[in-house]
C-alpha positions, 0 to 999 in steps of 0.5 A: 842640725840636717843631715845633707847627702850629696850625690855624684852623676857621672857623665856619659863621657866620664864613664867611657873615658873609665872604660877605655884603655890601652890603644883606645885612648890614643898612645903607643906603649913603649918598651922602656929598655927599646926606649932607653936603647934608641936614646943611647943610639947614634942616631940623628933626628931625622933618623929617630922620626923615621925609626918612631915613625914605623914604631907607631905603624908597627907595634903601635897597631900590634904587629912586629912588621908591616908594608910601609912605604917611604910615602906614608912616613914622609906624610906622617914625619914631613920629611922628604920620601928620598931622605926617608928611603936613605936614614930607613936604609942607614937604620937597617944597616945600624940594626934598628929596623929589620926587613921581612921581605917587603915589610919593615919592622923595629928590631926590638932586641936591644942587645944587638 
């Protein structure tokens, strides 16, 4: 009988990806109550692109508000910069989005 020890390199890859968290590895956290609340909110398709849209410009890169043109979301959503500017004005109204000044944000108090 032998006594037979393997062992187990890891990969260059393999220990970054160990390392890496968070932002670093491409997602976007979501507040499960923010989440739960846009789903009971009624809102059409094209609104919630737009509304996960500047979710993912805003907090997505760690700020609660940024400049956000209607161009930059018609790019990111496919959606035309006209319709854009009409559900992000909709969205406003509803309470979802906030404005600050030029910069636009997702109102993340979900009991308004």
């Amino acid at each position: 009988m032998t006594n037979v020890t393997y062992a187990y390199f890891k990969s260059k890859d393999e220990e970054q990806a160990l390392l890496m968290t968070g932002n670093d590895i491409g997602f976007t956290k979501w507040d499960n109550e923010l989440k739960e609340a846009l789903l009971r909110a009624p809102i059409t398709f094209r609104q919630y692109k737009i509304f996960d849209a500047i979710h993912r410009m805003t907090i997505g890169w760690g700020k609660d508000f940024d400049r956000i043109t209607d161009m930059q979301i018609s790019r990111m959503t496919g959606i035309e910069r006209v319709n854009v500017n009409k559900a992000k004005s909709e969205m406003i109204k509803l309470g979802l989005l906030l404005m600050q000044g030029s910069k636009i944000g997702v109102n993340q108090d979900v009991q308004s």
